[in-house]
PDB file with SEQRES, HELIX, SHEET and CRYST1 records, atoms N, CA, C and O in Angstrom:
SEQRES   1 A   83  UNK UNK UNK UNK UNK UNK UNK UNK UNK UNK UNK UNK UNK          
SEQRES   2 A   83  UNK UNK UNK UNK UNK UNK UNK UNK UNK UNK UNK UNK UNK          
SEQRES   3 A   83  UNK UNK UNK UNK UNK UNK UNK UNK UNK UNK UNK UNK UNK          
SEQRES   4 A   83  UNK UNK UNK UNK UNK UNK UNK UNK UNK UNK UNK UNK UNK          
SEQRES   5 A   83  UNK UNK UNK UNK UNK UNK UNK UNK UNK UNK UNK UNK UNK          
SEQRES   6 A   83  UNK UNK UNK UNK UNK UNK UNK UNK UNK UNK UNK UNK UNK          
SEQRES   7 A   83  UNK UNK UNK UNK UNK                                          
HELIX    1 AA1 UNK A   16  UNK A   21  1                                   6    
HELIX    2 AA2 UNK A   47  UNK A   50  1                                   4    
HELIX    3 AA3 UNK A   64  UNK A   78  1                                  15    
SHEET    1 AA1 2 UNK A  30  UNK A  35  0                                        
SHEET    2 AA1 2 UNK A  38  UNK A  43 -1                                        
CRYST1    1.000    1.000    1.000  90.00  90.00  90.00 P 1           1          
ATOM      1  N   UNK A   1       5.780   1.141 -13.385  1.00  0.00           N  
ATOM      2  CA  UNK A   1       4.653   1.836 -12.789  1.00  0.00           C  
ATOM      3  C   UNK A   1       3.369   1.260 -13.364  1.00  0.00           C  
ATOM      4  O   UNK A   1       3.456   0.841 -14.518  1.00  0.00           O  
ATOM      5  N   UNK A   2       1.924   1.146 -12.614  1.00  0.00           N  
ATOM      6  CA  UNK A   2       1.178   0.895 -12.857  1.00  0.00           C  
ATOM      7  C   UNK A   2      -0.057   1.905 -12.232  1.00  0.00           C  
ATOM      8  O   UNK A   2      -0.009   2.332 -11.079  1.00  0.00           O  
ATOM      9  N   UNK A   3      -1.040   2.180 -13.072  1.00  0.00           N  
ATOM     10  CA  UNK A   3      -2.019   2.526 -12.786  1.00  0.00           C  
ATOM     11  C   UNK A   3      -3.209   1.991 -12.403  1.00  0.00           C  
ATOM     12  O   UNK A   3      -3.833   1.327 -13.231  1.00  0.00           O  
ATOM     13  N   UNK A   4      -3.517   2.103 -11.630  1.00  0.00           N  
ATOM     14  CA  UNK A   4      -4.760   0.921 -10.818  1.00  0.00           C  
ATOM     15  C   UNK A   4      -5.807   1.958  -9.807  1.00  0.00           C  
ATOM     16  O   UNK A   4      -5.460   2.805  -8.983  1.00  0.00           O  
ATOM     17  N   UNK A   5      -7.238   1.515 -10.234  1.00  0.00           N  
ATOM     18  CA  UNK A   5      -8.512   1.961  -9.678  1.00  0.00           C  
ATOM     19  C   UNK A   5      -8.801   1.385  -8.791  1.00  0.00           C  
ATOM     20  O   UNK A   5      -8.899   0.158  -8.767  1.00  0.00           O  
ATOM     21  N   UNK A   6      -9.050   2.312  -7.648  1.00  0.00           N  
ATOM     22  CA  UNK A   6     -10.013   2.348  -6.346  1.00  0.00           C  
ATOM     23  C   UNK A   6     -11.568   2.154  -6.390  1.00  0.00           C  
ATOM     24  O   UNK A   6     -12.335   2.909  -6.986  1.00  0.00           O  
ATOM     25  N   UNK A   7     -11.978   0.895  -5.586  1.00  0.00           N  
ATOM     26  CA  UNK A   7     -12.876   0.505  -5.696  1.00  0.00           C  
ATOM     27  C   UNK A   7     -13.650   1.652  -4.543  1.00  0.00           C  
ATOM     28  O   UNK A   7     -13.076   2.531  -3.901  1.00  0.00           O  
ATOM     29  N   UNK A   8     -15.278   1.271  -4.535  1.00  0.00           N  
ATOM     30  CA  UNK A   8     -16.020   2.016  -3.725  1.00  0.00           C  
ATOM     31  C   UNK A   8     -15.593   1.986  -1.953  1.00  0.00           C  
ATOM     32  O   UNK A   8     -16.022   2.838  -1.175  1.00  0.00           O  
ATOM     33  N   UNK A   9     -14.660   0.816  -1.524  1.00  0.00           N  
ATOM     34  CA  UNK A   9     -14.795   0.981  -0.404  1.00  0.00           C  
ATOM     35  C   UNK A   9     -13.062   1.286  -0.186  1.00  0.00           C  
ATOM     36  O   UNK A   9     -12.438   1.073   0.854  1.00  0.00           O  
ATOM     37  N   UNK A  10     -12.568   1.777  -1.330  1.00  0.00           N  
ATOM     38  CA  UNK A  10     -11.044   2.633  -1.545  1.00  0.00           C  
ATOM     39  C   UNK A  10      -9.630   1.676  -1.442  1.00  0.00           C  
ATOM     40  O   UNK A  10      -8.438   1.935  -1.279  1.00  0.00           O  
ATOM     41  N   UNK A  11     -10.496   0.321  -1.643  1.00  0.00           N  
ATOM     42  CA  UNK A  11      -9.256  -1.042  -1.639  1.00  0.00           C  
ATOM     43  C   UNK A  11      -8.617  -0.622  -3.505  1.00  0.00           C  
ATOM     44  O   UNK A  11      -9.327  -0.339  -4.470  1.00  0.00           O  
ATOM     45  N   UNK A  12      -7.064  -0.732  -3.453  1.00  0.00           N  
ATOM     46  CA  UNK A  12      -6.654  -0.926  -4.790  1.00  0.00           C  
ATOM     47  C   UNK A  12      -6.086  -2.374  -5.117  1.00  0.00           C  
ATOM     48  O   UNK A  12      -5.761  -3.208  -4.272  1.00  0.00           O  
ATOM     49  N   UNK A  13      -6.025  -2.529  -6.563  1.00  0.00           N  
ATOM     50  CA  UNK A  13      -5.427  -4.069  -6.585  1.00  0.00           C  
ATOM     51  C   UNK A  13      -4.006  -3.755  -7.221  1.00  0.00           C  
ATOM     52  O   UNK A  13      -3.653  -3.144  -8.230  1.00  0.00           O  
ATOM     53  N   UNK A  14      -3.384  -4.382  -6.279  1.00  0.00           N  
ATOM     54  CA  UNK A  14      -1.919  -3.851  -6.876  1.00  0.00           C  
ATOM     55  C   UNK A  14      -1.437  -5.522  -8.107  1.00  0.00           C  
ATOM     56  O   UNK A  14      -1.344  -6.724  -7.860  1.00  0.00           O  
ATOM     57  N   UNK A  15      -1.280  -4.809  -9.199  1.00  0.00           N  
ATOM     58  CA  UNK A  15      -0.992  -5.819 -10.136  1.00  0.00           C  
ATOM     59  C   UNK A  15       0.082  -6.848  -9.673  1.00  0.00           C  
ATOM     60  O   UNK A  15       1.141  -6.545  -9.124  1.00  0.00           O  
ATOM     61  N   UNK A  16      -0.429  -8.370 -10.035  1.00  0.00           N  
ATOM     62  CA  UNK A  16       0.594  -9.389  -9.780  1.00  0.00           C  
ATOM     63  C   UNK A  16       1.917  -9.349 -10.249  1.00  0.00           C  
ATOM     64  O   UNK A  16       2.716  -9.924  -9.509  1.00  0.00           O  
ATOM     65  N   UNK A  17       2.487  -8.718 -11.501  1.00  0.00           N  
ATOM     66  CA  UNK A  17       3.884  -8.628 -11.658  1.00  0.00           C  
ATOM     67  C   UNK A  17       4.702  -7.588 -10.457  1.00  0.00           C  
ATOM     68  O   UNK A  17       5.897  -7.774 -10.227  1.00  0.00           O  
ATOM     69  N   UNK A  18       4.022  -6.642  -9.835  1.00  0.00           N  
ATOM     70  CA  UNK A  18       4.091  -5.765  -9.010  1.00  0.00           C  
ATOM     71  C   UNK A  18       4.330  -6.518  -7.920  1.00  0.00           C  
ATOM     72  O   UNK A  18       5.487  -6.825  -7.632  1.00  0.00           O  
ATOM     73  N   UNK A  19       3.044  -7.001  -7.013  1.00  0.00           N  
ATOM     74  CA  UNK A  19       3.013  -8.400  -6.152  1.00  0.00           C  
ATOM     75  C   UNK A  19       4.202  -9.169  -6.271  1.00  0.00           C  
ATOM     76  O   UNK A  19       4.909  -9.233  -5.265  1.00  0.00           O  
ATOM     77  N   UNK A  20       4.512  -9.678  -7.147  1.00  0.00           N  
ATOM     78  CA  UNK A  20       6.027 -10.617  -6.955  1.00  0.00           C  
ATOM     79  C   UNK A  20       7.208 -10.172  -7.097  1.00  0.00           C  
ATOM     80  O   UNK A  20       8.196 -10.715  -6.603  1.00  0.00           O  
ATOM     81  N   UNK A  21       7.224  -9.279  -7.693  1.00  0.00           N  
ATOM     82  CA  UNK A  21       8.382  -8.529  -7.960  1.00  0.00           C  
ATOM     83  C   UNK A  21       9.084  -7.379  -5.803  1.00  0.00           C  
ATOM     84  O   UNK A  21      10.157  -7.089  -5.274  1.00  0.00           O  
ATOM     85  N   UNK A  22       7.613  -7.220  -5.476  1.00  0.00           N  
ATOM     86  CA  UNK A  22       7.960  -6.771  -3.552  1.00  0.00           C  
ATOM     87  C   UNK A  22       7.626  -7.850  -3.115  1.00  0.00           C  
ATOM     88  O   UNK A  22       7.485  -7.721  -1.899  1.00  0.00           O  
ATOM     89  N   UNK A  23       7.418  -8.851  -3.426  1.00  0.00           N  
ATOM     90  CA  UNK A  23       7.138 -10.371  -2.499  1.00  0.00           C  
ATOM     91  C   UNK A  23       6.020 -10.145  -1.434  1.00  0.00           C  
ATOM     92  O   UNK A  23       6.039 -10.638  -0.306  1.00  0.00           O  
ATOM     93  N   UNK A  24       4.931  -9.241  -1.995  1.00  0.00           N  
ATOM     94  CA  UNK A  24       3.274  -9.402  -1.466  1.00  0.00           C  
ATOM     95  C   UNK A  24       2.908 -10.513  -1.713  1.00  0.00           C  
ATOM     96  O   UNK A  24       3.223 -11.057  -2.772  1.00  0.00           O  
ATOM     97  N   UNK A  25       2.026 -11.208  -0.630  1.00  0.00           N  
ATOM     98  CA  UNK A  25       1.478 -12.350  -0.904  1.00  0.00           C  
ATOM     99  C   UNK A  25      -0.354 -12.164  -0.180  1.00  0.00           C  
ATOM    100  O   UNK A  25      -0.830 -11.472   0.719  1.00  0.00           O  
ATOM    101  N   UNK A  26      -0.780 -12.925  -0.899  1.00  0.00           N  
ATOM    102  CA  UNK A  26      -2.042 -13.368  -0.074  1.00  0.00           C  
ATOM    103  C   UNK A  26      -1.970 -13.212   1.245  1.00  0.00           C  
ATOM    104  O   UNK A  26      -1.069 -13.924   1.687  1.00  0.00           O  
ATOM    105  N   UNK A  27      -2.653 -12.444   2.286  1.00  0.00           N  
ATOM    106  CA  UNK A  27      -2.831 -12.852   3.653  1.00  0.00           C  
ATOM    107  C   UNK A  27      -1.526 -12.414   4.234  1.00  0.00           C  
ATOM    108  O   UNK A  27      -1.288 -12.699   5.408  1.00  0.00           O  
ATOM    109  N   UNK A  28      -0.634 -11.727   3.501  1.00  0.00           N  
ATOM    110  CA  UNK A  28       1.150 -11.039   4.101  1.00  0.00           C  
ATOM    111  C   UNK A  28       0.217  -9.523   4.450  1.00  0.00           C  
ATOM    112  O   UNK A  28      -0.857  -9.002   4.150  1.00  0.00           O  
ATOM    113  N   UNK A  29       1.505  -9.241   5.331  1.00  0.00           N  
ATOM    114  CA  UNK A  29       1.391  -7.748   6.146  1.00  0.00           C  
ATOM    115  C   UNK A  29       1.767  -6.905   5.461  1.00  0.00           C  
ATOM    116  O   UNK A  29       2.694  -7.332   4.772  1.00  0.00           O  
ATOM    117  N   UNK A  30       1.480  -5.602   5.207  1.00  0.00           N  
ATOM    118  CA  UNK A  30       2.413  -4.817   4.541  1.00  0.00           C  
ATOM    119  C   UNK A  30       2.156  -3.852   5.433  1.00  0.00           C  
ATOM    120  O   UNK A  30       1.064  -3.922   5.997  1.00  0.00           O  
ATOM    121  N   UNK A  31       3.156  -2.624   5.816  1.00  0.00           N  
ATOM    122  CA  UNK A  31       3.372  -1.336   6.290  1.00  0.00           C  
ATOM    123  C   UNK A  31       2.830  -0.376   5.282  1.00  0.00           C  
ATOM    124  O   UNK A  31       3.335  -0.363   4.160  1.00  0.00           O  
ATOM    125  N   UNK A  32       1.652   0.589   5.640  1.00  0.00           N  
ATOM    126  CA  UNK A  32       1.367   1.825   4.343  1.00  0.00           C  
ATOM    127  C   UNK A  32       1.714   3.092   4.989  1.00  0.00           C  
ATOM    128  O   UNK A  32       1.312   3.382   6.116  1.00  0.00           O  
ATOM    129  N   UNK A  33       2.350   3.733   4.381  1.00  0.00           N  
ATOM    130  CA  UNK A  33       2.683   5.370   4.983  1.00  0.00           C  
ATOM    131  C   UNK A  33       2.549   6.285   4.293  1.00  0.00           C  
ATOM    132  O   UNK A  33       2.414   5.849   3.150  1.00  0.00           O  
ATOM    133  N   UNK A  34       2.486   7.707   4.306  1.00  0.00           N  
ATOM    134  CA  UNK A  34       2.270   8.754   3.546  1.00  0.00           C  
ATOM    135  C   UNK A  34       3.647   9.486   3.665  1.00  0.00           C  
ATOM    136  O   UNK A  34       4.178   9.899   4.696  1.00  0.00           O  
ATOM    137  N   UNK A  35       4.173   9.563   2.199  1.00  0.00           N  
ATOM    138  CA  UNK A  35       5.411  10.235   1.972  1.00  0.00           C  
ATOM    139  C   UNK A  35       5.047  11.633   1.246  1.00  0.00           C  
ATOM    140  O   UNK A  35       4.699  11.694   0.066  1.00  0.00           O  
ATOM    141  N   UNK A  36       5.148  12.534   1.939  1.00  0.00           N  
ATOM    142  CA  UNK A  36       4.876  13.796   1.068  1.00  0.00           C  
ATOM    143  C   UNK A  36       3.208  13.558   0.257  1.00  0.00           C  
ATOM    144  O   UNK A  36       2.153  13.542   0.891  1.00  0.00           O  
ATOM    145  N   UNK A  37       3.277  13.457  -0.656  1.00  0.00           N  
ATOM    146  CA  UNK A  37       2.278  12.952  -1.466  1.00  0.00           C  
ATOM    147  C   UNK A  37       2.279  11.527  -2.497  1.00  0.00           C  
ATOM    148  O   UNK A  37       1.906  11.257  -3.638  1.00  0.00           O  
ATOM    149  N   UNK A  38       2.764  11.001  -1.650  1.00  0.00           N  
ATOM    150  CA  UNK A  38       2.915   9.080  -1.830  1.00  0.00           C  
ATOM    151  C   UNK A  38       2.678   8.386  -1.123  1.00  0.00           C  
ATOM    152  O   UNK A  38       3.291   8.367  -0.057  1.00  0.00           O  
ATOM    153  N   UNK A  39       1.574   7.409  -1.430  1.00  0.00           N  
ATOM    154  CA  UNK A  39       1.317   6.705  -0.676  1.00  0.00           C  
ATOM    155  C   UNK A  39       2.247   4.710  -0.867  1.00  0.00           C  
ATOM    156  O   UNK A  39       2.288   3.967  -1.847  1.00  0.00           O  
ATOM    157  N   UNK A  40       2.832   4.525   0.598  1.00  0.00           N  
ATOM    158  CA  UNK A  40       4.361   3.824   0.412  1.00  0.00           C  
ATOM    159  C   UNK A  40       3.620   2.842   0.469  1.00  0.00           C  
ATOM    160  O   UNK A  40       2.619   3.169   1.107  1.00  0.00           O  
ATOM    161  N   UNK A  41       3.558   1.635   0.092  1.00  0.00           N  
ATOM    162  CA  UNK A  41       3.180  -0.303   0.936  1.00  0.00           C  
ATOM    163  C   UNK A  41       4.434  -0.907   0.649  1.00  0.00           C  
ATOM    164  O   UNK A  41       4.759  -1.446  -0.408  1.00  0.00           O  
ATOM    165  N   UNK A  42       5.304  -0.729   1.980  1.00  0.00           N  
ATOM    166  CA  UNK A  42       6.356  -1.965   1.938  1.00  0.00           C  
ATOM    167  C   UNK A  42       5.691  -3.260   2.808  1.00  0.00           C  
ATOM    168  O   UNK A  42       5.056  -3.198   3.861  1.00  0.00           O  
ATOM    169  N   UNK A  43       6.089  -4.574   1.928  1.00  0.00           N  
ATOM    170  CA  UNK A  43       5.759  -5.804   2.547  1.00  0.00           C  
ATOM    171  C   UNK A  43       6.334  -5.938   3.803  1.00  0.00           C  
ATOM    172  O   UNK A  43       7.389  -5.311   3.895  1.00  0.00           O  
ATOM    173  N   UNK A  44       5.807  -6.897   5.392  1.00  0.00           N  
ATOM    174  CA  UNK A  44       6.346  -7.120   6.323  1.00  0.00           C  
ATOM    175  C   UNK A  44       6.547  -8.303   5.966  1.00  0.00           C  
ATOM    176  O   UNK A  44       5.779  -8.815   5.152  1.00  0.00           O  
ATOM    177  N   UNK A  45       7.768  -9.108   6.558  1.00  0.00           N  
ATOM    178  CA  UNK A  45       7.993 -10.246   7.003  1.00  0.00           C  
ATOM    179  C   UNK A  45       7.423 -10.925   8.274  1.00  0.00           C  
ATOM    180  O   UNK A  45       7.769 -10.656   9.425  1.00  0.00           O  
ATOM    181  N   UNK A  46       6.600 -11.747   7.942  1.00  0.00           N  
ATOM    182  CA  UNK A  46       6.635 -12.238   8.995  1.00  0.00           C  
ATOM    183  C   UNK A  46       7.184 -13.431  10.039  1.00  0.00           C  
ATOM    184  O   UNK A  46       7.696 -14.474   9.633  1.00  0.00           O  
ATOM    185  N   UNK A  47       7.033 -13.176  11.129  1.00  0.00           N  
ATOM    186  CA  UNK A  47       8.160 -13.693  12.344  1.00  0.00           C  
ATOM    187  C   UNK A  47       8.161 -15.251  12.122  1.00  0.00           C  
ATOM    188  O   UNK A  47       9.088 -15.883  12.629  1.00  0.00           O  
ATOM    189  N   UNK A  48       7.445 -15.749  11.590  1.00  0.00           N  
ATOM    190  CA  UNK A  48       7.625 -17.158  11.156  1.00  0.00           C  
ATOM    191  C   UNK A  48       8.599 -17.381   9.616  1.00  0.00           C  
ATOM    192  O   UNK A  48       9.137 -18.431   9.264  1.00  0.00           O  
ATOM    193  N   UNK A  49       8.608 -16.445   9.098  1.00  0.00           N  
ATOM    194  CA  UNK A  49       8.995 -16.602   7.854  1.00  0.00           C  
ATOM    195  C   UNK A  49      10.705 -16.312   7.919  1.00  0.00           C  
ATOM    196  O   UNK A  49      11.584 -17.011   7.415  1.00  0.00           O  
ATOM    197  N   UNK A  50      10.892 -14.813   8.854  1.00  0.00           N  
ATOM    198  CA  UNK A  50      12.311 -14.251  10.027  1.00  0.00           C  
ATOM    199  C   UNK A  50      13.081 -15.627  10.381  1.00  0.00           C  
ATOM    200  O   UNK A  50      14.271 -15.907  10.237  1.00  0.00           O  
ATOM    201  N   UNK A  51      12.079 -16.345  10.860  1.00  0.00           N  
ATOM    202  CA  UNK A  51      13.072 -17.389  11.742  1.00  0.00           C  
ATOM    203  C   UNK A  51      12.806 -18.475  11.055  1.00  0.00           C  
ATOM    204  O   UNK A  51      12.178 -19.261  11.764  1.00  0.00           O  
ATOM    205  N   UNK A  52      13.017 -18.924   9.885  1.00  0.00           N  
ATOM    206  CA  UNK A  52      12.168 -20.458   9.468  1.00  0.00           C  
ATOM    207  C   UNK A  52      13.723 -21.435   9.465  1.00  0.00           C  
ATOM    208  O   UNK A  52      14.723 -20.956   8.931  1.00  0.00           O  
ATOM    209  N   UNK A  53      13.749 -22.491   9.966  1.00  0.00           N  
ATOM    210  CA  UNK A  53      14.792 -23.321  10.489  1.00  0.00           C  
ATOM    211  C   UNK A  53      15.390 -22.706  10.892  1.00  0.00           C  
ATOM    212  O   UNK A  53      16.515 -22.690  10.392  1.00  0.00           O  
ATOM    213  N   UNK A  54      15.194 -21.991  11.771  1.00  0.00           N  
ATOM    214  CA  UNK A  54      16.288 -21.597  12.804  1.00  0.00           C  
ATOM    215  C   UNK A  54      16.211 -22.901  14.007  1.00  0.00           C  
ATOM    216  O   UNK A  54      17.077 -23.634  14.485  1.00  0.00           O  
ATOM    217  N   UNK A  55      14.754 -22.779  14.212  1.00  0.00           N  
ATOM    218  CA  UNK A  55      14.293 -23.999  15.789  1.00  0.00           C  
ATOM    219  C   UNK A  55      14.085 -25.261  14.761  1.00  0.00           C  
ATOM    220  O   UNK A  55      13.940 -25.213  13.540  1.00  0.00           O  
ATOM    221  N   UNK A  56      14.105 -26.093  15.391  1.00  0.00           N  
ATOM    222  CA  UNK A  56      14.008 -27.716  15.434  1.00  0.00           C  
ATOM    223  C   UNK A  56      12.478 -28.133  16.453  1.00  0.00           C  
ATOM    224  O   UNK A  56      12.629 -27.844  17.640  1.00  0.00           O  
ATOM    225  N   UNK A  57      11.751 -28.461  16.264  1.00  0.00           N  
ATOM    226  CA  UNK A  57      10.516 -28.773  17.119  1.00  0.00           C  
ATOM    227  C   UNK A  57      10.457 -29.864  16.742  1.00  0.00           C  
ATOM    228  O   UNK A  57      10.975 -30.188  15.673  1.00  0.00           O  
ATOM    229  N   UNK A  58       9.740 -30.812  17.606  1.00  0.00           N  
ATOM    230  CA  UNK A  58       9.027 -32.219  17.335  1.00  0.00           C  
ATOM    231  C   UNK A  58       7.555 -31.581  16.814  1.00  0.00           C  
ATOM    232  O   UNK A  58       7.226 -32.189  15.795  1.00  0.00           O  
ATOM    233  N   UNK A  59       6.771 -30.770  17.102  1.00  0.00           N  
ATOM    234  CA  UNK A  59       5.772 -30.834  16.410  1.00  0.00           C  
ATOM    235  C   UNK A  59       5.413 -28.868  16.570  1.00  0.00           C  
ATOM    236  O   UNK A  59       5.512 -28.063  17.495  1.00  0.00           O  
ATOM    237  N   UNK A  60       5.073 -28.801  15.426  1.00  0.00           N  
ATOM    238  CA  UNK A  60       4.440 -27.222  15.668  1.00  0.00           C  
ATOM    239  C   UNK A  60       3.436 -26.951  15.756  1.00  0.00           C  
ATOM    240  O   UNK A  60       2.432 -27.394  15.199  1.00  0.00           O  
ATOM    241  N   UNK A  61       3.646 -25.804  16.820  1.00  0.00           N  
ATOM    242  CA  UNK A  61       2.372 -25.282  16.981  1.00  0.00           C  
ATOM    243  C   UNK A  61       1.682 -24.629  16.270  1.00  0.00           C  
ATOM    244  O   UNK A  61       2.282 -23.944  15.442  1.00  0.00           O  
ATOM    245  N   UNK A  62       0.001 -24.556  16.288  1.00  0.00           N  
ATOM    246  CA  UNK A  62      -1.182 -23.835  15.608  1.00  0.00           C  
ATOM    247  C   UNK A  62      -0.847 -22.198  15.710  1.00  0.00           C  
ATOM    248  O   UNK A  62      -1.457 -21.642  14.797  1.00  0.00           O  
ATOM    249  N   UNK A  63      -0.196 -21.373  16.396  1.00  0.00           N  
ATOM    250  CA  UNK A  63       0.252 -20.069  16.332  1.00  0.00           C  
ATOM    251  C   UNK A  63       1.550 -20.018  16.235  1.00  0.00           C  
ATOM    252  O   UNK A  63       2.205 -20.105  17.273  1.00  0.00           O  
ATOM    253  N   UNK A  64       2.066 -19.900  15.252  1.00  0.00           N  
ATOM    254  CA  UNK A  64       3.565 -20.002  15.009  1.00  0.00           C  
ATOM    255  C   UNK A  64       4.411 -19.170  15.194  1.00  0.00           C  
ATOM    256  O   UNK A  64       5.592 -19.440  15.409  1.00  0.00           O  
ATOM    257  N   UNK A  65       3.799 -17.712  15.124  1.00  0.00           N  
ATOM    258  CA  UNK A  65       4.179 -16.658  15.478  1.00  0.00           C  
ATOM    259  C   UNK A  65       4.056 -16.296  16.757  1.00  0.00           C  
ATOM    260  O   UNK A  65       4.735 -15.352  17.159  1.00  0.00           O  
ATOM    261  N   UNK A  66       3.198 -16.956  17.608  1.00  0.00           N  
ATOM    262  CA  UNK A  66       3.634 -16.445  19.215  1.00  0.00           C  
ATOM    263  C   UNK A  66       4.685 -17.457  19.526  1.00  0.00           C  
ATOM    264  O   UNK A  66       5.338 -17.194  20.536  1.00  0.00           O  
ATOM    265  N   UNK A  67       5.042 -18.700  18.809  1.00  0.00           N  
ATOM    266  CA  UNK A  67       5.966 -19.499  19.369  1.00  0.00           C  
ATOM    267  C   UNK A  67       7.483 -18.980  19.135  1.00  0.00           C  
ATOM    268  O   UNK A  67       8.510 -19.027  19.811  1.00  0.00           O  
ATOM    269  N   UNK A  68       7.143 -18.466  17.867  1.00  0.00           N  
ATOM    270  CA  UNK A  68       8.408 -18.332  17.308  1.00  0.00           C  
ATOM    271  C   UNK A  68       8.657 -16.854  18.404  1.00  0.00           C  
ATOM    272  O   UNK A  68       9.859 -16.894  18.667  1.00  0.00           O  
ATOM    273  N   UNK A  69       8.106 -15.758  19.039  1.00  0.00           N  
ATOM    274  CA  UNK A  69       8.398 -14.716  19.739  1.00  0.00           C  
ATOM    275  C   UNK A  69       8.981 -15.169  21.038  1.00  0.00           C  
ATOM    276  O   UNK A  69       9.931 -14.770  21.711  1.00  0.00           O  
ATOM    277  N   UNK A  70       7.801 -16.468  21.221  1.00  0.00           N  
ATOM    278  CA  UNK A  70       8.405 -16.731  22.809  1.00  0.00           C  
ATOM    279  C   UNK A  70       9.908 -17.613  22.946  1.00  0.00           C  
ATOM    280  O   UNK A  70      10.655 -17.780  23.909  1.00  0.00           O  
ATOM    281  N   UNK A  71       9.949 -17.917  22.026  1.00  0.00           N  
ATOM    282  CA  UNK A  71      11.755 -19.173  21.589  1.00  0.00           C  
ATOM    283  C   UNK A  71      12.845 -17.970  21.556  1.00  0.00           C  
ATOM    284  O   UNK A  71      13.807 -17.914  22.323  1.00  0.00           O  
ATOM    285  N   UNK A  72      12.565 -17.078  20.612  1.00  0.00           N  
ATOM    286  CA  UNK A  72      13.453 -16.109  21.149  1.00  0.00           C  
ATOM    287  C   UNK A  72      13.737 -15.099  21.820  1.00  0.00           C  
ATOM    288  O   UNK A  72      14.850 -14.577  21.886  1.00  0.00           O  
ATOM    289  N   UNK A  73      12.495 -14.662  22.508  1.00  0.00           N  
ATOM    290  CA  UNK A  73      12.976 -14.373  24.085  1.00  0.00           C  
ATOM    291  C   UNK A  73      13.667 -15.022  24.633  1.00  0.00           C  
ATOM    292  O   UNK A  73      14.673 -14.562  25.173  1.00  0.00           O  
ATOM    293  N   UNK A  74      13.311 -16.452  24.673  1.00  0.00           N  
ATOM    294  CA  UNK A  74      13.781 -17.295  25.478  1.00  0.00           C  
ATOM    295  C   UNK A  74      15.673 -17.071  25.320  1.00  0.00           C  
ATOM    296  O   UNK A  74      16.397 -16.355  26.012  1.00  0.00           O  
ATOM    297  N   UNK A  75      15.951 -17.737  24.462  1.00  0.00           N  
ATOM    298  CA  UNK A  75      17.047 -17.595  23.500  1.00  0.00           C  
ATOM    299  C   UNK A  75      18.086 -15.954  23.962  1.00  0.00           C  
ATOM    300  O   UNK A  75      19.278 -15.849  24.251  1.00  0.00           O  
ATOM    301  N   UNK A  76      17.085 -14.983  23.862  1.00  0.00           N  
ATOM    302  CA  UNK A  76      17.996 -13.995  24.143  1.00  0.00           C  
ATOM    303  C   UNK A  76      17.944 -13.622  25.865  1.00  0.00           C  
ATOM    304  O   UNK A  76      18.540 -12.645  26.319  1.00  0.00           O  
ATOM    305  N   UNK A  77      17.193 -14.500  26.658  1.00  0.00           N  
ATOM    306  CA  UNK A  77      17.452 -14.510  27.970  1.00  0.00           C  
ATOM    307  C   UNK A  77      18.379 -15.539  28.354  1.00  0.00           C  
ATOM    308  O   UNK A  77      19.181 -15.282  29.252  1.00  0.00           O  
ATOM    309  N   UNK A  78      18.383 -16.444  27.911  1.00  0.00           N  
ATOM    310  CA  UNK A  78      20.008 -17.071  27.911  1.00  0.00           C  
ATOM    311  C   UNK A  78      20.999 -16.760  27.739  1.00  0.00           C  
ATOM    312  O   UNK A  78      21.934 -17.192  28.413  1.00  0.00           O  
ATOM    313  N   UNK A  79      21.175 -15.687  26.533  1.00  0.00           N  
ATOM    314  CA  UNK A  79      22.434 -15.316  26.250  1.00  0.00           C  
ATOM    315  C   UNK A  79      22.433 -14.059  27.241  1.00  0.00           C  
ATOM    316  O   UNK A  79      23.611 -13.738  27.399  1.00  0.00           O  
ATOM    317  N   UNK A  80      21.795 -13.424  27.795  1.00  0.00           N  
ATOM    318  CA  UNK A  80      21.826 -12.569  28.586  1.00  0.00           C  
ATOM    319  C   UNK A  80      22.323 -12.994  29.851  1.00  0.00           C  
ATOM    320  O   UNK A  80      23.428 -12.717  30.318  1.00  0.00           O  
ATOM    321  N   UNK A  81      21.492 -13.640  30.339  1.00  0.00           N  
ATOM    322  CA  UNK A  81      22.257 -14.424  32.061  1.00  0.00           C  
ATOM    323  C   UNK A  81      23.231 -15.417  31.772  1.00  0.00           C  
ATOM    324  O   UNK A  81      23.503 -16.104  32.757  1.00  0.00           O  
ATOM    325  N   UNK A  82      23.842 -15.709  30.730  1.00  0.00           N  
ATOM    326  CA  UNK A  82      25.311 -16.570  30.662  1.00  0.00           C  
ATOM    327  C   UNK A  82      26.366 -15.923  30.332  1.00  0.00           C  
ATOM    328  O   UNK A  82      27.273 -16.552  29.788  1.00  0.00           O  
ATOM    329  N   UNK A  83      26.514 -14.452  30.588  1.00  0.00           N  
ATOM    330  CA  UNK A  83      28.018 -14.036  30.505  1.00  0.00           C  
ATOM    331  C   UNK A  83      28.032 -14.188  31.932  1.00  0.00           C  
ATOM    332  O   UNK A  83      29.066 -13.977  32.565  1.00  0.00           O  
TER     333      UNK A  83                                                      
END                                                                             
């Protein structure tokens, strides 16, 4: 457990052993919710990170995350119309 102060505009800094230990990163998503009287931040994964070598590309694209959404649509509309 750590104790950590709220700045004036109510951002906290959650300590770096904390940070690596839930795999927060710089610029990562996290989910915040109110549990009773807890406030939760689980880290998101994101959809580039979900699928990393899964696809093979000759070159990637600048939004990786709409590519990587639209490949597997794609992907699960294939397996859908081939039974």
């Amino acid at each position: 457990m750590a104790v950590v102060r709220l700045d004036s505009k109510g951002r906290l800094v959650v300590p770096k052993r904390l940070r690596e230990k839930v795999g927060l990163r710089e610029g990562g998503l996290a989910r915040v919710e109110v549990r009773g009287n807890t406030l939760v931040v689980e880290p998101l994964q994101s959809v580039a990170d979900a699928y990393y070598g899964v696809f093979k590309v000759a070159t990637w694209p600048e939004d990786l995350d709409s590519f990587l959404v639209e490949a597997v649509r794609e992907l699960w509309l294939r397996r859908a119309t081939s039974t």
